[in-house]
PQR file of N, CA, C, O and H, with PARSE charges and radii, in Angstrom:
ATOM      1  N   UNK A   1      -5.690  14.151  50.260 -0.4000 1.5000
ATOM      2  CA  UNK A   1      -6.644  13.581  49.340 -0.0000 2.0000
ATOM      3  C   UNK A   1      -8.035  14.051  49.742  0.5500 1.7000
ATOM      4  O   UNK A   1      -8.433  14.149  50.903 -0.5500 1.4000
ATOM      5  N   UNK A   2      -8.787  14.356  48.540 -0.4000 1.5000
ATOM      6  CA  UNK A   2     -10.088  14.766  49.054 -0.0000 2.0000
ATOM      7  C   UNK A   2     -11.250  13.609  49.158  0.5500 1.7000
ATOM      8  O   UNK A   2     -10.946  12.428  48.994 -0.5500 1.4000
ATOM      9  H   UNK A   2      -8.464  14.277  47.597  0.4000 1.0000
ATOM     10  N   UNK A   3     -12.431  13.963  49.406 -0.4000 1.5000
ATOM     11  CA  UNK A   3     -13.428  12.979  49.997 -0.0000 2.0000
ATOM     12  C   UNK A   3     -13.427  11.884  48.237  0.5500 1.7000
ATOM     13  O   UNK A   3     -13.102  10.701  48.144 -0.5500 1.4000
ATOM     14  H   UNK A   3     -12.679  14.923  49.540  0.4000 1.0000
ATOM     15  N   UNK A   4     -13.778  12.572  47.387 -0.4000 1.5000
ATOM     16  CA  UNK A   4     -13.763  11.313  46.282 -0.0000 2.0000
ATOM     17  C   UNK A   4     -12.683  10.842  45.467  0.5500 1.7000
ATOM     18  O   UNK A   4     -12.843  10.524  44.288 -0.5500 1.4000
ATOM     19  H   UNK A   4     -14.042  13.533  47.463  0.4000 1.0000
ATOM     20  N   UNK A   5     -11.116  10.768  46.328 -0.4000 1.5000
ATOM     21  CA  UNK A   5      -9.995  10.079  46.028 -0.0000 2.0000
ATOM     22  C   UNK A   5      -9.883   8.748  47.135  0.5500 1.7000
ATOM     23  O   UNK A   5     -10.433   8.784  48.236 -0.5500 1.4000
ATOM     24  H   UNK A   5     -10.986  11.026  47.286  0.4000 1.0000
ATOM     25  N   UNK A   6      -9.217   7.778  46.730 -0.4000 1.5000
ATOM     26  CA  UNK A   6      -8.878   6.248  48.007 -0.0000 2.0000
ATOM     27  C   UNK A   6      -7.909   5.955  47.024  0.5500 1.7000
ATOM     28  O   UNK A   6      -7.900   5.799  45.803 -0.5500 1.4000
ATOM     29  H   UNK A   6      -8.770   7.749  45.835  0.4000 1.0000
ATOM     30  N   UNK A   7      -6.805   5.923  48.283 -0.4000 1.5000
ATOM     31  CA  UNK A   7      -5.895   4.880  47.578 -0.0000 2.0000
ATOM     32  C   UNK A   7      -6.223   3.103  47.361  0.5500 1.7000
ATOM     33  O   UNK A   7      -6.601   2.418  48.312 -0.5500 1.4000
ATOM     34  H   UNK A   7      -6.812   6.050  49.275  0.4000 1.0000
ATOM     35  N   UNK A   8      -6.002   2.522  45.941 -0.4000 1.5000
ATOM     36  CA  UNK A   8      -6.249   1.647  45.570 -0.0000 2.0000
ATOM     37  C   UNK A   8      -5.245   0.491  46.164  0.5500 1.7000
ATOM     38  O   UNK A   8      -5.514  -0.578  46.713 -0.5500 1.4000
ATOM     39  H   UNK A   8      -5.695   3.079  45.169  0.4000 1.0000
ATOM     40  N   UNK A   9      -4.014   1.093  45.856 -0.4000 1.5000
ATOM     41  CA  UNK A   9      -2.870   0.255  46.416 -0.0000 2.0000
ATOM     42  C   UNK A   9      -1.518   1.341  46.445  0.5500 1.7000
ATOM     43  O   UNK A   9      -1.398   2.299  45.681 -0.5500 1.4000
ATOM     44  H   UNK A   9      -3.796   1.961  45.411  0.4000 1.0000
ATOM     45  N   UNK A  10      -0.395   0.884  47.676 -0.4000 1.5000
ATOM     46  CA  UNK A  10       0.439   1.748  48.166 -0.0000 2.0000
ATOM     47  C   UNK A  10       0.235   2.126  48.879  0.5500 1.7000
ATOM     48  O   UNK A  10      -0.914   2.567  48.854 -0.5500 1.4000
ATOM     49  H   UNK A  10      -0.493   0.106  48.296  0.4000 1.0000
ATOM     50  N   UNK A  11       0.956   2.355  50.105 -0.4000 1.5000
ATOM     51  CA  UNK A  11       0.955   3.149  51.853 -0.0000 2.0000
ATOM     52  C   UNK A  11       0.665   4.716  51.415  0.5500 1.7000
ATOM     53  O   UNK A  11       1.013   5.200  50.338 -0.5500 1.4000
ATOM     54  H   UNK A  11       1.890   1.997  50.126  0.4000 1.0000
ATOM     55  N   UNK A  12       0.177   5.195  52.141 -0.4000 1.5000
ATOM     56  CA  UNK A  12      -0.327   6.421  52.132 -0.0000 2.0000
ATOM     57  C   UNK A  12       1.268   7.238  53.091  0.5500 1.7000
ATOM     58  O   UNK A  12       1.818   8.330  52.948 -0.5500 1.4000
ATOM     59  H   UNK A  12      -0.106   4.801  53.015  0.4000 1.0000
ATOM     60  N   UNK A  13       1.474   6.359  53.791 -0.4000 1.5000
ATOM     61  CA  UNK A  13       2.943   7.290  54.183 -0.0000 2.0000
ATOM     62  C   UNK A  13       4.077   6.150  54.164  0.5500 1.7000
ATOM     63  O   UNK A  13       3.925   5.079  54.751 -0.5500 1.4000
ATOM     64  H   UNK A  13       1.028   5.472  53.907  0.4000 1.0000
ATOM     65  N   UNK A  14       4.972   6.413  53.595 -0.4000 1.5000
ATOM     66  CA  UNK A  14       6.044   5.767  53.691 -0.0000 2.0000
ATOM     67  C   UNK A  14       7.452   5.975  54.603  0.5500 1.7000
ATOM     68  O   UNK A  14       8.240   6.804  54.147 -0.5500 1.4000
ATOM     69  H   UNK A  14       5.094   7.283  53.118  0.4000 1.0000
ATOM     70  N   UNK A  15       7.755   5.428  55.601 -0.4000 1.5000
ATOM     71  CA  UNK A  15       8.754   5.575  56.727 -0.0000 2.0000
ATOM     72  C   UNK A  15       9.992   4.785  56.183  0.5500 1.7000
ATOM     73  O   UNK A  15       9.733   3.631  55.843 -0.5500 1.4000
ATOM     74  H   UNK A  15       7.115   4.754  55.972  0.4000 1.0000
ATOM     75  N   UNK A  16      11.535   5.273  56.010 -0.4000 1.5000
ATOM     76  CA  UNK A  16      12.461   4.439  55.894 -0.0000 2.0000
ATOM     77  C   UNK A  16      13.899   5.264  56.032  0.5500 1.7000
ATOM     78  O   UNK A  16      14.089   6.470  55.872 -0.5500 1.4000
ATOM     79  H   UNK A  16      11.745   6.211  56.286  0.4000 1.0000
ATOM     80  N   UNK A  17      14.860   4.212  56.385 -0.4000 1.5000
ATOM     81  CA  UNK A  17      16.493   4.592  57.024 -0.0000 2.0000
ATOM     82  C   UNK A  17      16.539   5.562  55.718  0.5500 1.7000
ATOM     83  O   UNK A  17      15.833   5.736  54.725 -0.5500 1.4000
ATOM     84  H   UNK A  17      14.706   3.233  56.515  0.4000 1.0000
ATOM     85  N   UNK A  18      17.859   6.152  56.294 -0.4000 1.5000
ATOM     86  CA  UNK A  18      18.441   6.636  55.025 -0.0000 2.0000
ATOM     87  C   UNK A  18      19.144   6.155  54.190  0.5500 1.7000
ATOM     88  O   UNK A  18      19.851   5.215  54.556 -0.5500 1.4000
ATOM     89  H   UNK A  18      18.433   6.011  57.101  0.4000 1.0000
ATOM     90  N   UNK A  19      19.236   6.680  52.526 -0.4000 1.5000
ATOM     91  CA  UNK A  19      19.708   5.962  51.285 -0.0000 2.0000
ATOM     92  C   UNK A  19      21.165   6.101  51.482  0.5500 1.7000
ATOM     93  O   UNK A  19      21.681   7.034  52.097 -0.5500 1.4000
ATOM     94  H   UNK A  19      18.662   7.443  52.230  0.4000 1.0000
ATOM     95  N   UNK A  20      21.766   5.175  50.957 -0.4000 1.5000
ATOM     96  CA  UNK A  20      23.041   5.344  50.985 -0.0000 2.0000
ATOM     97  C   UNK A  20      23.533   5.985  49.323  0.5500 1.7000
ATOM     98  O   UNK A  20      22.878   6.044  48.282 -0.5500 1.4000
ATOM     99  H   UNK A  20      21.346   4.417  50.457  0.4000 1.0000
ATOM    100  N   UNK A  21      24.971   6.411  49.633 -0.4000 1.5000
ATOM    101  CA  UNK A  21      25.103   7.105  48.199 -0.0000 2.0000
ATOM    102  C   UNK A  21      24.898   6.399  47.381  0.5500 1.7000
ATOM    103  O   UNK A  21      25.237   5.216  47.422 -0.5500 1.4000
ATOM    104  H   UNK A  21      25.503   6.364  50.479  0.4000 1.0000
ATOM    105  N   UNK A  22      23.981   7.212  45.942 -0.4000 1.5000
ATOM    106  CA  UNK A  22      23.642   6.479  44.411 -0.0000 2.0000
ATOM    107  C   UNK A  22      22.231   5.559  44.899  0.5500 1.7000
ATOM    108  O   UNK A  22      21.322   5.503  44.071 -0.5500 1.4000
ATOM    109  H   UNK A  22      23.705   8.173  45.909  0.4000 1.0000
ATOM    110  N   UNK A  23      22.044   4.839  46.231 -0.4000 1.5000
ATOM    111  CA  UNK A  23      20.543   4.331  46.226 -0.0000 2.0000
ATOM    112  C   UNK A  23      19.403   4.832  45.705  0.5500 1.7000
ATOM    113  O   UNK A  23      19.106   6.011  45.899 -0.5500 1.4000
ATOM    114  H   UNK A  23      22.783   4.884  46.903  0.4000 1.0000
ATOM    115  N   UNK A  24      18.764   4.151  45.110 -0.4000 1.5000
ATOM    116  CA  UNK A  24      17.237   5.018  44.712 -0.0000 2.0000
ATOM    117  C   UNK A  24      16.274   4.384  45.218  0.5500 1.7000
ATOM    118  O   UNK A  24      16.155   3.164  45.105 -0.5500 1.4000
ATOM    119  H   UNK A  24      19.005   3.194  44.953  0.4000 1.0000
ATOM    120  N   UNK A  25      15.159   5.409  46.073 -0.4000 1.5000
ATOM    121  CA  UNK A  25      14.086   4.238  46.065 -0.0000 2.0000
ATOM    122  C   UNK A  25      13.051   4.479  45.689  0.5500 1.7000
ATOM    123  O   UNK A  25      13.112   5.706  45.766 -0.5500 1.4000
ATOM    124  H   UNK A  25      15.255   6.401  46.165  0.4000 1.0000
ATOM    125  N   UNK A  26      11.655   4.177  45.154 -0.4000 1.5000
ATOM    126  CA  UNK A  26      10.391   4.167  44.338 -0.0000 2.0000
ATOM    127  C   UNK A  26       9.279   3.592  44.844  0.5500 1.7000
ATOM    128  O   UNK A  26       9.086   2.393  45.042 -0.5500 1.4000
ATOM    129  H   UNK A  26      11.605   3.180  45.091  0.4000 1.0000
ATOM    130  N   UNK A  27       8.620   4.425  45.026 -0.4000 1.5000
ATOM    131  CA  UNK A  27       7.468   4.394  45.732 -0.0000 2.0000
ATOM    132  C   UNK A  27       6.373   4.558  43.956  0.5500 1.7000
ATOM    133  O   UNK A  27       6.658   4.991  42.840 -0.5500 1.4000
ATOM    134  H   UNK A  27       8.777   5.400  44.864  0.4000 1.0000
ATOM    135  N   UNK A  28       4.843   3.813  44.701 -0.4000 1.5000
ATOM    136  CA  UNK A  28       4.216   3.738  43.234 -0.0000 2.0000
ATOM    137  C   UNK A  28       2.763   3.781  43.936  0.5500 1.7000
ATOM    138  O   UNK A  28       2.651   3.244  45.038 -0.5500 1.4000
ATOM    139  H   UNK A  28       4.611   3.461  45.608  0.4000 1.0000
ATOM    140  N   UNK A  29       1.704   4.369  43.368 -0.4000 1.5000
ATOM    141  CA  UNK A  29       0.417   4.639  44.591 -0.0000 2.0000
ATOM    142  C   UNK A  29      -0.378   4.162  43.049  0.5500 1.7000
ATOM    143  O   UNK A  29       0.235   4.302  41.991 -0.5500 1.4000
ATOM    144  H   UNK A  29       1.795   4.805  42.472  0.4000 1.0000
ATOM    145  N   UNK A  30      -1.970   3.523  43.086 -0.4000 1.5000
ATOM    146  CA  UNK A  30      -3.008   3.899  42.657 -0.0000 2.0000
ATOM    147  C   UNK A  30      -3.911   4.406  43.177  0.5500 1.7000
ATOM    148  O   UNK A  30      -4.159   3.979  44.305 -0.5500 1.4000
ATOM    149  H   UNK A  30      -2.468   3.409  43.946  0.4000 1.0000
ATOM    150  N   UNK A  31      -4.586   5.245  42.764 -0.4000 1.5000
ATOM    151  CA  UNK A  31      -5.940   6.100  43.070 -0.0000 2.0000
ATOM    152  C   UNK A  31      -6.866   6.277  42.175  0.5500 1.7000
ATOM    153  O   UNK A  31      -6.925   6.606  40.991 -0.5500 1.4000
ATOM    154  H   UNK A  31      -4.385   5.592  41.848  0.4000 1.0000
ATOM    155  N   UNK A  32      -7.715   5.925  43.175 -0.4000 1.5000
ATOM    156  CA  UNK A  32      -9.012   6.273  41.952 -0.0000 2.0000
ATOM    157  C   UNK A  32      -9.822   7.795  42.567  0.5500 1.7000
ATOM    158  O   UNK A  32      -9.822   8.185  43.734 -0.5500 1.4000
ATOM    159  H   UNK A  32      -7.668   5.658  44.137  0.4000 1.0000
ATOM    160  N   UNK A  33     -10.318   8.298  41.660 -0.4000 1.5000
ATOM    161  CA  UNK A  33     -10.831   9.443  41.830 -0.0000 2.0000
ATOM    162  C   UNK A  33     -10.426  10.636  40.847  0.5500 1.7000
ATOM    163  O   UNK A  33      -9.508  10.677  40.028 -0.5500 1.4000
ATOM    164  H   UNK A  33     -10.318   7.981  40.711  0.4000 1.0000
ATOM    165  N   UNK A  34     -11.093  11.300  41.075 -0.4000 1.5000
ATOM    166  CA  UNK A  34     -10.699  12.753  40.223 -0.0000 2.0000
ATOM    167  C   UNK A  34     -10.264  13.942  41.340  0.5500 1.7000
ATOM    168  O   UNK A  34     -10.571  14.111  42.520 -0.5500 1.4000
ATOM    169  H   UNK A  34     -11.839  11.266  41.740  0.4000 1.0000
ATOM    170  N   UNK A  35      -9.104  14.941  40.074 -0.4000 1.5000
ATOM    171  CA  UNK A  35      -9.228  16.157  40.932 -0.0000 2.0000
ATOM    172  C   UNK A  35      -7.444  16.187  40.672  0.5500 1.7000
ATOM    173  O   UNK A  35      -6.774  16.041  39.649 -0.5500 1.4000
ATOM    174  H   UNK A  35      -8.855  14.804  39.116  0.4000 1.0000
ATOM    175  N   UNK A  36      -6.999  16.496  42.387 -0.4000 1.5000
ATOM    176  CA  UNK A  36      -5.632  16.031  42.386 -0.0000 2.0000
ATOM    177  C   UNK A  36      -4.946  16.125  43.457  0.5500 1.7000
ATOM    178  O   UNK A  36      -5.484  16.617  44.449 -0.5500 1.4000
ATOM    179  H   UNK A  36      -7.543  16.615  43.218  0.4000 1.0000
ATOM    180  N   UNK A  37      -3.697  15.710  43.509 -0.4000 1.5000
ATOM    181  CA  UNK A  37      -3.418  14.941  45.093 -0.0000 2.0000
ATOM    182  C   UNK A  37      -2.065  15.636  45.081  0.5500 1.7000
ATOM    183  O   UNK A  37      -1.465  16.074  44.099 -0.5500 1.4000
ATOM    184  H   UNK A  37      -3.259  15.310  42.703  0.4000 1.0000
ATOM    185  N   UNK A  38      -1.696  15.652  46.362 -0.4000 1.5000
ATOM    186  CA  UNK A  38      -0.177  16.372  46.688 -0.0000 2.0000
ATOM    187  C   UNK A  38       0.605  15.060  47.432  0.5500 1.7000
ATOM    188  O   UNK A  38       0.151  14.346  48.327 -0.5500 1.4000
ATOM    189  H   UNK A  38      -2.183  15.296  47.160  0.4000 1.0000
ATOM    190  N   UNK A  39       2.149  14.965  46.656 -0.4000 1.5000
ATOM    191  CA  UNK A  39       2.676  13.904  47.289 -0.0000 2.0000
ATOM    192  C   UNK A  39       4.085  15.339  47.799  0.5500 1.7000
ATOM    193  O   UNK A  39       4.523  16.208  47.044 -0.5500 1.4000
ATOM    194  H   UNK A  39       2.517  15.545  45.929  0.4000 1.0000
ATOM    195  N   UNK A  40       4.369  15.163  48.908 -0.4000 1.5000
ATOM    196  CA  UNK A  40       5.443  15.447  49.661 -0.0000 2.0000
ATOM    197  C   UNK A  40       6.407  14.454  50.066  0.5500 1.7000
ATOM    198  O   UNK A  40       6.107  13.375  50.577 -0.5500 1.4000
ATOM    199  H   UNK A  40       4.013  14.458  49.521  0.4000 1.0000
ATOM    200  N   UNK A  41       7.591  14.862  49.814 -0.4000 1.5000
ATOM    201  CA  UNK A  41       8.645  13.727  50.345 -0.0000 2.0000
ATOM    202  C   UNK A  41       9.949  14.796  51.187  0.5500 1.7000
ATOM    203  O   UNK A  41      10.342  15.836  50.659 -0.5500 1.4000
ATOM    204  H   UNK A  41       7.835  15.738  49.399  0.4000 1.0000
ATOM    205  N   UNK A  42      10.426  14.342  52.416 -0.4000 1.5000
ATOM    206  CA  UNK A  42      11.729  15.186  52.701 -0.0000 2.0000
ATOM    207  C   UNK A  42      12.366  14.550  53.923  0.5500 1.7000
ATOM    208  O   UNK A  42      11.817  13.800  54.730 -0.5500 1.4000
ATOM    209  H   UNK A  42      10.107  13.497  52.845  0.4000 1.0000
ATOM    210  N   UNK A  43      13.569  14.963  53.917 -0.4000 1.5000
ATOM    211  CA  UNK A  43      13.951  14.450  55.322 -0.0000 2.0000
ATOM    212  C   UNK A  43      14.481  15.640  56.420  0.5500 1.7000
ATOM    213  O   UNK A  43      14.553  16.820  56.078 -0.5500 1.4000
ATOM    214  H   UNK A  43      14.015  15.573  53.262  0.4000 1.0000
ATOM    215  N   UNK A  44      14.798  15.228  57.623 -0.4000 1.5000
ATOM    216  CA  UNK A  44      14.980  16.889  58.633 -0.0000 2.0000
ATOM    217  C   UNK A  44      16.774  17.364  57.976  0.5500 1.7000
ATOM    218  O   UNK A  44      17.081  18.551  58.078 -0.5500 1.4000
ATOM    219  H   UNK A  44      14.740  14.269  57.901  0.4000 1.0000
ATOM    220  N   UNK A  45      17.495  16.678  57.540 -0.4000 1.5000
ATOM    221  CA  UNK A  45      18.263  17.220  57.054 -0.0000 2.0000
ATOM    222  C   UNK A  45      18.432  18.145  55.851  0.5500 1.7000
ATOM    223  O   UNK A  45      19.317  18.945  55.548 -0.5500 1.4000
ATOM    224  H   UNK A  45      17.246  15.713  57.457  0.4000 1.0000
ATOM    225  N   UNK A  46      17.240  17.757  55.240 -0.4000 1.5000
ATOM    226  CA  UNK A  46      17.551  18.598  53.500 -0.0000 2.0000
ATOM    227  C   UNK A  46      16.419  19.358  53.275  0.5500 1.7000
ATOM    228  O   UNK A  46      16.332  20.133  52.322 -0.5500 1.4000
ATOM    229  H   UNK A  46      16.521  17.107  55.486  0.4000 1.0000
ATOM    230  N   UNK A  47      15.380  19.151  54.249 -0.4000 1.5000
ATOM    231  CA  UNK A  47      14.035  20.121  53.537 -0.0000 2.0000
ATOM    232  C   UNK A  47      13.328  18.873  52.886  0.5500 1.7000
ATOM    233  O   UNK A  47      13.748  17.736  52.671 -0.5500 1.4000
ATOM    234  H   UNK A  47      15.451  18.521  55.022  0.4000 1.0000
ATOM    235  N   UNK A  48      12.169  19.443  52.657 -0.4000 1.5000
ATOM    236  CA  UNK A  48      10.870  18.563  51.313 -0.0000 2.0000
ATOM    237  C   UNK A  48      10.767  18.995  50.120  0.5500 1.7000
ATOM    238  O   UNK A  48      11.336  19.985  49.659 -0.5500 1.4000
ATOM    239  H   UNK A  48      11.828  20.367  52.832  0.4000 1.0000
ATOM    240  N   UNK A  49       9.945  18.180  49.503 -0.4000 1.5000
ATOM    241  CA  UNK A  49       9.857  18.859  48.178 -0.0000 2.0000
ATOM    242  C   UNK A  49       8.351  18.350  48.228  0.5500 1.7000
ATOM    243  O   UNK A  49       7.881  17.361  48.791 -0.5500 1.4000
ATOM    244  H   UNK A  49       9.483  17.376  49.877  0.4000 1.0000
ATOM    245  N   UNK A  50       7.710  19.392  47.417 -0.4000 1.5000
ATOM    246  CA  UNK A  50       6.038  19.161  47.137 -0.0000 2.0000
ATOM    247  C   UNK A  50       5.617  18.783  46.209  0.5500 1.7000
ATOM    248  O   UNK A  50       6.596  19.089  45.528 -0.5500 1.4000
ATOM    249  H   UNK A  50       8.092  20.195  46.959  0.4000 1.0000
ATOM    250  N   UNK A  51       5.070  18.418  45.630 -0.4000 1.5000
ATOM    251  CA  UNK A  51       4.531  17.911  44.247 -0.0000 2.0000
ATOM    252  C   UNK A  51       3.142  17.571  43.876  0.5500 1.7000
ATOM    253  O   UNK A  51       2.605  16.494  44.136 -0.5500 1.4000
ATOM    254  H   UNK A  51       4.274  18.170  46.183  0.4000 1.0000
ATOM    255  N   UNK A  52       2.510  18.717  43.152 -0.4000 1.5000
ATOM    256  CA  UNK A  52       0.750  18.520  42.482 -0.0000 2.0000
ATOM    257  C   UNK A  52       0.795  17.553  41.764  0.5500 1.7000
ATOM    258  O   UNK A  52       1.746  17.476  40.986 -0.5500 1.4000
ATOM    259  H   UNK A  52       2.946  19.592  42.940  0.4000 1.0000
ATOM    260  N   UNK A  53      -0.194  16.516  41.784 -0.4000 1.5000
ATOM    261  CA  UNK A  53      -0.581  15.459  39.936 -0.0000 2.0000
ATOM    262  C   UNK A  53      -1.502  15.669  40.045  0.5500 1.7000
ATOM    263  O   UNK A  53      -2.030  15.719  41.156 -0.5500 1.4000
ATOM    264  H   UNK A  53      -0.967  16.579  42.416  0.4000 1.0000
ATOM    265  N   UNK A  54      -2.049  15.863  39.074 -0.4000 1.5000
ATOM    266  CA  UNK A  54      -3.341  16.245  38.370 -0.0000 2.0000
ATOM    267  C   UNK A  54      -3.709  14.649  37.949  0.5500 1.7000
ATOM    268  O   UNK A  54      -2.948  14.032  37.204 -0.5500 1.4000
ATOM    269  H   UNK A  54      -1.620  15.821  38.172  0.4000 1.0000
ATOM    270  N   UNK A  55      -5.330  13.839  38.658 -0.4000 1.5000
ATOM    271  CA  UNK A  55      -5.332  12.845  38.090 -0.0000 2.0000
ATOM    272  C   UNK A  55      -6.581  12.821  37.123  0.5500 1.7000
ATOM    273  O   UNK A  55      -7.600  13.493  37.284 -0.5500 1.4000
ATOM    274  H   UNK A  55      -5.949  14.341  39.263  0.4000 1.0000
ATOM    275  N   UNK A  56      -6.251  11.639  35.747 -0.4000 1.5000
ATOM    276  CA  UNK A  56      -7.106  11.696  35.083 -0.0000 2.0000
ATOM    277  C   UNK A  56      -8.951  10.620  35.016  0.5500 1.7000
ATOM    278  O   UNK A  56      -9.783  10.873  34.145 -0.5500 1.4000
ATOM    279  H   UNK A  56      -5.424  11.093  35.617  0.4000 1.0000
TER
END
């Protein structure tokens, strides 16, 4: 996040066991600011995945 983004509400990192088969879990952030933010998620078994949002 750059200098004029803050998260409003939601952990900035989220730590947890692993899902069991078919579990889903959902994570939900507000931010205020402009520009845009990179959320990464992965575990040491499978790799990450990256992801740009463009916020408005």
């Amino acid at each position: 996040m750059s200098g004029n983004q803050a998260i409003v509400s939601g952990r900035k990192i989220n730590l947890r066991n692993a899902l069991a088969s078919g579990e889903v879990q959902e994570y939900t952030w507000l931010i205020s600011g402009s520009g845009s933010v990179t959320i990464e998620s992965g575990v040491p078994t499978a790799g990450s995945k990256t992801v740009s949002v463009n916020l408005k």
